[in-house]
VEXLOMI-852572 format. One record per residue (C-alpha): residue in three letters; y negated, x, z; residue number from 0. Coordinates in steps of 0.05 Angstrom, whole numbers, plus 32768, in hexadecimal, padded with zeros to 4 digits. Layout:
! residues N
<'ALA'; <Y; X; Z>; NUM>
...
This chain:
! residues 254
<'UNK'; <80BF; 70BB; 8071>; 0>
<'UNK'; <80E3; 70FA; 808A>; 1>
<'UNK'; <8131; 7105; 808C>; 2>
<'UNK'; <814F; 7141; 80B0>; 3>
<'UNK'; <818A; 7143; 8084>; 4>
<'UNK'; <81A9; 7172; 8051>; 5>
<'UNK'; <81E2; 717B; 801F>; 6>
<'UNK'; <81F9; 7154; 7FE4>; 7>
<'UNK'; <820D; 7119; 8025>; 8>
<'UNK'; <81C2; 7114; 802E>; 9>
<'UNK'; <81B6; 7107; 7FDF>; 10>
<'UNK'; <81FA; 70D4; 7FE4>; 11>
<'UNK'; <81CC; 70B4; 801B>; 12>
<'UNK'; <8188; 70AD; 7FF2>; 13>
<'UNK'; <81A6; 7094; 7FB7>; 14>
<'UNK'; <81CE; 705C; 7FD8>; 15>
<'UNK'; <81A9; 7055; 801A>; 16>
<'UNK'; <81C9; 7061; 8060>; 17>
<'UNK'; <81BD; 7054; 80AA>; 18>
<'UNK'; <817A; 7035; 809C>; 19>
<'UNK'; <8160; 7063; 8061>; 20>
<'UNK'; <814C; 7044; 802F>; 21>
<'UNK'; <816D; 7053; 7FE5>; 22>
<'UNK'; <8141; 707B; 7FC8>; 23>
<'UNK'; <8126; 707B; 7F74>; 24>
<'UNK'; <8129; 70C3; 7F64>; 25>
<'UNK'; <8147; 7104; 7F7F>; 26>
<'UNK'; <8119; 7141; 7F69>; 27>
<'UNK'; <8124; 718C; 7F7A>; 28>
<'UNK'; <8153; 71C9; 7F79>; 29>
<'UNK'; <818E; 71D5; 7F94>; 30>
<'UNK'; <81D1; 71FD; 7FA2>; 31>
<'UNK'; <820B; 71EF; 7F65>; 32>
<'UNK'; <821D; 71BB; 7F92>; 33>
<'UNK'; <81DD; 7195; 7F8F>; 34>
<'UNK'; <81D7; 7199; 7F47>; 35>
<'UNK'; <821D; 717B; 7F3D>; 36>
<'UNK'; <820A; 713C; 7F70>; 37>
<'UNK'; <81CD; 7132; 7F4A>; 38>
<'UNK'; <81F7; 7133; 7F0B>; 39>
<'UNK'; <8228; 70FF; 7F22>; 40>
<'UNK'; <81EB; 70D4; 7F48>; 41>
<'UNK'; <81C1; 70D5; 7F09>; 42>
<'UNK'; <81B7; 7088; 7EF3>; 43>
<'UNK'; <81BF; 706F; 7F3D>; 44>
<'UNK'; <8185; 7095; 7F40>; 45>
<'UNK'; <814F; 70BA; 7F19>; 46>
<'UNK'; <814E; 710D; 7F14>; 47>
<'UNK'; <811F; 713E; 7F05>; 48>
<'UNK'; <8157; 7171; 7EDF>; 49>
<'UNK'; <818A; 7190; 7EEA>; 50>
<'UNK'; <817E; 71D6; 7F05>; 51>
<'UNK'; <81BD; 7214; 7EF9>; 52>
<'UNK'; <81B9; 7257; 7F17>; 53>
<'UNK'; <8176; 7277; 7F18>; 54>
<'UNK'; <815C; 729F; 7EE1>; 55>
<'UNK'; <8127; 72D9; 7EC8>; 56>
<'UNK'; <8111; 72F1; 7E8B>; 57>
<'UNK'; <80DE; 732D; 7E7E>; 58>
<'UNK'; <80B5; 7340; 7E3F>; 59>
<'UNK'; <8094; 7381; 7E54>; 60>
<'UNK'; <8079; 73B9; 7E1E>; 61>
<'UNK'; <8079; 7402; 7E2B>; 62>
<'UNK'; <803D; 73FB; 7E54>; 63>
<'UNK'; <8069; 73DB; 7E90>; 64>
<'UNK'; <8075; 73FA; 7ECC>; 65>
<'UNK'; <80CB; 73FC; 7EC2>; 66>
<'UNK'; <80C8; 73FB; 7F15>; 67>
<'UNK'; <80A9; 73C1; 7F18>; 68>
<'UNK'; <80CA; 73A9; 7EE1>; 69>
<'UNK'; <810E; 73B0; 7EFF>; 70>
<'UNK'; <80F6; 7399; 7F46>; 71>
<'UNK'; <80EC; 7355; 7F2B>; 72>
<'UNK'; <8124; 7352; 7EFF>; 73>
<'UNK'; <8152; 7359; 7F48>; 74>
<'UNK'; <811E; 732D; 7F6F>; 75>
<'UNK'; <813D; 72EF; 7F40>; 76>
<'UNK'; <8184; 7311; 7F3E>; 77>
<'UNK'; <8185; 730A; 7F86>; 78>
<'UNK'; <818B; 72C1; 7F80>; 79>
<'UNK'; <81D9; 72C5; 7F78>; 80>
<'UNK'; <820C; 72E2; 7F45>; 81>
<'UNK'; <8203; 72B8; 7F16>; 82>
<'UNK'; <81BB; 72C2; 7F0C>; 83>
<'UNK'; <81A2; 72E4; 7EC0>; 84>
<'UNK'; <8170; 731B; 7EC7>; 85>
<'UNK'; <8159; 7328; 7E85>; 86>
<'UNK'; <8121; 7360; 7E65>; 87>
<'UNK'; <8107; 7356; 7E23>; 88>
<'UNK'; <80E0; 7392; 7E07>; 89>
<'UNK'; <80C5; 73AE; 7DCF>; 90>
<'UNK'; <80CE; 73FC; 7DED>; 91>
<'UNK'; <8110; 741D; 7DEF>; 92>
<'UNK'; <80F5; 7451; 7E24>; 93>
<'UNK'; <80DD; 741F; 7E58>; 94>
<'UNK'; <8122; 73F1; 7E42>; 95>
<'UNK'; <8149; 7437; 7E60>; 96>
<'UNK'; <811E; 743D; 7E99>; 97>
<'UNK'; <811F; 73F8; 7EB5>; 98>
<'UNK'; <816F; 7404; 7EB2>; 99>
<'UNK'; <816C; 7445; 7EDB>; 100>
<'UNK'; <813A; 7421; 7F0F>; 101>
<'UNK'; <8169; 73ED; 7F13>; 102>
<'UNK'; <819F; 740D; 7F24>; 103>
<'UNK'; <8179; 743B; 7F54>; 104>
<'UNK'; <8158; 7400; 7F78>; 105>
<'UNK'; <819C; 73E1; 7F84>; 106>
<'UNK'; <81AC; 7418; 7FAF>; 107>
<'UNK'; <8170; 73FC; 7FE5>; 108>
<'UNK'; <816E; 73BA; 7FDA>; 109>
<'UNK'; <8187; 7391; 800F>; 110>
<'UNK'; <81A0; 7353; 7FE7>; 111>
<'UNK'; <81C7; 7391; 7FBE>; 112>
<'UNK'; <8208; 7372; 7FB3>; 113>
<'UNK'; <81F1; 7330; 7F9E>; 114>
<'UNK'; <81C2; 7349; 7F6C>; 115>
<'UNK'; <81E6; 7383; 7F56>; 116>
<'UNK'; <821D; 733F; 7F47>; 117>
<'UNK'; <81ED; 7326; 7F1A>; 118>
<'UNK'; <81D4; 735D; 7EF4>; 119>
<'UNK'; <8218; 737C; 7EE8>; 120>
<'UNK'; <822F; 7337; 7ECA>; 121>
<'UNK'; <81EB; 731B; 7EAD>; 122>
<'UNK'; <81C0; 7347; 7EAB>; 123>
<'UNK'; <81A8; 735A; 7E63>; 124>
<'UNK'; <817A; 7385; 7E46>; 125>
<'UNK'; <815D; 736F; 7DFF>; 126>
<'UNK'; <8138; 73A7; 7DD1>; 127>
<'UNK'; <810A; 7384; 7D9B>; 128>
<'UNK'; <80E8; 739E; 7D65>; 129>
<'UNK'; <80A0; 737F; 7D76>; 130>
<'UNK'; <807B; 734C; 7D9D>; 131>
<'UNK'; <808B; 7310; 7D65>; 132>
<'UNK'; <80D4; 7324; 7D6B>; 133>
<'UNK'; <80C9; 7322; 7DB4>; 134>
<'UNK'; <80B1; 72DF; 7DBE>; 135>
<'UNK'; <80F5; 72C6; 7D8C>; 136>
<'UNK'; <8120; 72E5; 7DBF>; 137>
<'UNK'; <80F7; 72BE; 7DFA>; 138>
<'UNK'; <80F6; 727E; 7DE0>; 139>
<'UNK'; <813E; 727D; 7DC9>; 140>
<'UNK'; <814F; 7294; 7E0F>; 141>
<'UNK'; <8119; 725D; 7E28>; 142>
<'UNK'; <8125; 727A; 7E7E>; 143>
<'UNK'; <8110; 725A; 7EB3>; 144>
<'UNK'; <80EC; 7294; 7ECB>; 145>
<'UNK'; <80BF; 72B8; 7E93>; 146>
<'UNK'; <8093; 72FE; 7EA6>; 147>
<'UNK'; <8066; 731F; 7E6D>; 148>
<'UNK'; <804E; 736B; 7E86>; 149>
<'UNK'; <8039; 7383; 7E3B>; 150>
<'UNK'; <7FF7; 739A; 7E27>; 151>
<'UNK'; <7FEE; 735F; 7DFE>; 152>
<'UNK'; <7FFA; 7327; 7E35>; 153>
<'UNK'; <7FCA; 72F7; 7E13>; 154>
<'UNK'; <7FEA; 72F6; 7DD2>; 155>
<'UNK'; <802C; 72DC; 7DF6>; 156>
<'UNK'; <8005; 72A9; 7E23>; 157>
<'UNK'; <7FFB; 728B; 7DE1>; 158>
<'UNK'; <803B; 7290; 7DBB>; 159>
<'UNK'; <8075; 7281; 7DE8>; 160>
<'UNK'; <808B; 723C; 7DF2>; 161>
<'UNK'; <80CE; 723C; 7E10>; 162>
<'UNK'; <80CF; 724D; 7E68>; 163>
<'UNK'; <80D2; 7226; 7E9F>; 164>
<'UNK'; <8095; 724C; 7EBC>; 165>
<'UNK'; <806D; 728E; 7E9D>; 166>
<'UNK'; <804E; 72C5; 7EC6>; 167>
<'UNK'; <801B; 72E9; 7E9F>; 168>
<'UNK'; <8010; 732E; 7EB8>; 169>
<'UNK'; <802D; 7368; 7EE5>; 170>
<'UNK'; <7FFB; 7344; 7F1A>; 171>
<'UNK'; <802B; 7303; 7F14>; 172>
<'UNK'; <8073; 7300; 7F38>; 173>
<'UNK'; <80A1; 72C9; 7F34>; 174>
<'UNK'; <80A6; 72CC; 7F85>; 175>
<'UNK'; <805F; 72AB; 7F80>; 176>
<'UNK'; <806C; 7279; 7F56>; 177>
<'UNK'; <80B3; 7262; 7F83>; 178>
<'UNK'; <8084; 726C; 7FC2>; 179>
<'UNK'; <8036; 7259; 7FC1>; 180>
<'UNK'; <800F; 725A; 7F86>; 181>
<'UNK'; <800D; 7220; 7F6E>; 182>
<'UNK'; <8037; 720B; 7F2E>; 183>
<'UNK'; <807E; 71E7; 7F44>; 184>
<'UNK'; <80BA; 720F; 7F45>; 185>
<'UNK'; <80EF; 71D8; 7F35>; 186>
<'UNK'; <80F8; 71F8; 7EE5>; 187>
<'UNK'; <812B; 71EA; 7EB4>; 188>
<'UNK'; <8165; 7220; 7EB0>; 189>
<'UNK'; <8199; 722C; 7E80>; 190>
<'UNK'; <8168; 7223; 7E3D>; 191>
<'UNK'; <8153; 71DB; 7E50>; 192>
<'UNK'; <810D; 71FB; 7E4A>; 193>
<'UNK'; <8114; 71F0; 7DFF>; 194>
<'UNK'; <8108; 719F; 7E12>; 195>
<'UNK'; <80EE; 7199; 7E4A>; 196>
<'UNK'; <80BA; 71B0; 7E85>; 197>
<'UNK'; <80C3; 71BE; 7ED5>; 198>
<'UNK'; <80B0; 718C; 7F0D>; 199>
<'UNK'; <8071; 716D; 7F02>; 200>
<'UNK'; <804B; 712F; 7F22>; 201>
<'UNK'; <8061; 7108; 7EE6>; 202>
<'UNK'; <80A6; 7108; 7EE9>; 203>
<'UNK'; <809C; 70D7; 7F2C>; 204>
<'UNK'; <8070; 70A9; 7EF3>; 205>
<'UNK'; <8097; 707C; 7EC6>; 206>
<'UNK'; <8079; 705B; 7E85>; 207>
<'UNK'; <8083; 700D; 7E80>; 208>
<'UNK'; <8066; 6FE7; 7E35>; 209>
<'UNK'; <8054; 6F9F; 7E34>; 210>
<'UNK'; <804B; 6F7E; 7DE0>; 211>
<'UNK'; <8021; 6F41; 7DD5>; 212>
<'UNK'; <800A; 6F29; 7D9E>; 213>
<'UNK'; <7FDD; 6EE7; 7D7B>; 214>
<'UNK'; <800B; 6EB8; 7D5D>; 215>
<'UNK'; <7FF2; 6EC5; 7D19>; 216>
<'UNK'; <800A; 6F0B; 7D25>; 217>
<'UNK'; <804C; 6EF0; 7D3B>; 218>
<'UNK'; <8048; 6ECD; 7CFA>; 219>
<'UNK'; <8040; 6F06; 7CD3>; 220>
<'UNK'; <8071; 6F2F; 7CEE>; 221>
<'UNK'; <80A6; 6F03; 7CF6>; 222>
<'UNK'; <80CC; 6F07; 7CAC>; 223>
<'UNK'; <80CA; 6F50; 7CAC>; 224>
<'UNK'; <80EE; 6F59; 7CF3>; 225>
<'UNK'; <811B; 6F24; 7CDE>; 226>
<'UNK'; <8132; 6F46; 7CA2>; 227>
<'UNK'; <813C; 6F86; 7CCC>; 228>
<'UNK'; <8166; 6F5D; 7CFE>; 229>
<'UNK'; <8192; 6F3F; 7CC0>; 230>
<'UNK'; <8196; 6F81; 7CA4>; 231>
<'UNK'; <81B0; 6FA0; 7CE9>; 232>
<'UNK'; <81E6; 6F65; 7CE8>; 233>
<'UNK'; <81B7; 6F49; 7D28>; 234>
<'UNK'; <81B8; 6F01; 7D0F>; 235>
<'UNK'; <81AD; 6EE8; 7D59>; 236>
<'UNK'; <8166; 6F15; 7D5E>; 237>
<'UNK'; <8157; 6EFC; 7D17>; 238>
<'UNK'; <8155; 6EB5; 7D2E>; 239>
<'UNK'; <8122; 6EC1; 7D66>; 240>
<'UNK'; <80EE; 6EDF; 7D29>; 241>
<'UNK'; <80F9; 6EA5; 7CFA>; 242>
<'UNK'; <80F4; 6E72; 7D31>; 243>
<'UNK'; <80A9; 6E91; 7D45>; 244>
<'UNK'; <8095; 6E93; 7CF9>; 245>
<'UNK'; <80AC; 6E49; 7CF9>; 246>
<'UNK'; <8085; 6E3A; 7D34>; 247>
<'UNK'; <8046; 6E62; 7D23>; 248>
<'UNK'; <803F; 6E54; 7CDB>; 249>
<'UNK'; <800A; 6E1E; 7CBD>; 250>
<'UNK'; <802F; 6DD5; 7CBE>; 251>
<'UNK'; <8031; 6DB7; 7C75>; 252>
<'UNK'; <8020; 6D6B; 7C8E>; 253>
């Protein structure tokens, strides 16, 4: 089903039903500050995929990056709003200095200027390591929602990092292609979560459910053990329903 609706009143509406919608089970996907606070306060009426805070980019690049292209996706993410971190990680001083000067020189032509130039002034940071191991720290204790790797040695990241949302390996890779059309989700944890958890996937609409049975000799078995965790736990009410089924399932002395 299809709803032409919008705004945190249109999440209000799936999670209690309205006008002949149906409540719905979970909300999934990005939003505005706005959305991400509903989705807060909604969480428990209904299921959530995360919660999502302003948009973020990190880039490990090596002195054999291009700084231009460097900085032109540093201000593709910072044009997200003023709030959004555009971060380089690099191992070169010299390409660390020119990705500033392009920076500041692209800002002079780009049309989403002031926004960006917002979020670089105020969160944009620039982060000169000593090699690629110290580089990958750095990453992973940022964890970003947005990781690019333009070194000479993209291979050797591929297989180190763990913490991002989502990781573009190579100059050839842009984090506009992963938000528009190639394929990997672009709902991605922000603000660190990365260190626990993943983006959107098709199992997050899956739930788990167990089922336990067992033979009533292994009831039998089992039953003075549990119930002696129960007593210990002061649970004297769960202890009772083990000691009743060793009762019942134990050998009858006639």
């Amino acid at each position: 089903e299809i709803y032409t609706i919008g705004g945190v009143q249109a999440m209000a509406a799936m999670a209690y039903g309205c006008l002949g919608m149906p409540a719905v089970h979970m909300i999934t996907g990005p939003g505005n500050p706005y959305v991400a606070e509903a989705k807060r306060q909604l969480f428990g009426i209904v299921g959530i995929d995360l919660l999502a805070g302003p948009t973020e980019i990190l880039i490990i690049a090596d002195d054999s990056a291009d700084a231009a292209l460097v900085a032109t996706d540093l201000l593709g993410q910072a044009e997200h709003g003023p709030d959004s971190p555009a971060w380089l990680v690099t191992t070169s001083e010299k390409l660390a200095r020119e990705t500033m000067a392009e920076v500041d020189s692209q800002l002079e032509t780009l049309p989403t200027a002031e926004v960006a130039g917002l979020a670089w002034r105020d969160h944009g940071e620039v982060v000169v390591v000593e090699d690629d191991d110290e580089a990958v720290v750095v990453s992973d204790e940022y964890a970003p929602e947005h990781l690019e790797v333009m070194t000479a040695r993209n291979d050797y990241y591929l297989e180190r990092l763990s913490n991002y949302g989502s990781l573009f390996v190579g100059e050839e890779s842009t984090v506009a292609y992963g938000d528009k059309g190639v394929g990997t989700n672009h709902t991605l944890p922000t603000d660190r979560a990365a260190r626990y958890t993943g983006g959107l996937w098709v199992g997050k609409f899956i739930k788990t459910v167990t089922y336990q049975r067992l033979t009533p000799e292994a009831s039998r078995r089992i039953a003075p053990v549990m119930a002696r965790i129960c007593e210990a736990e002061g649970m004297l009410g769960h202890g009772i329903t083990c000691d009743v089924r060793f009762n019942r399932y134990s050998p009858r002395n006639d």
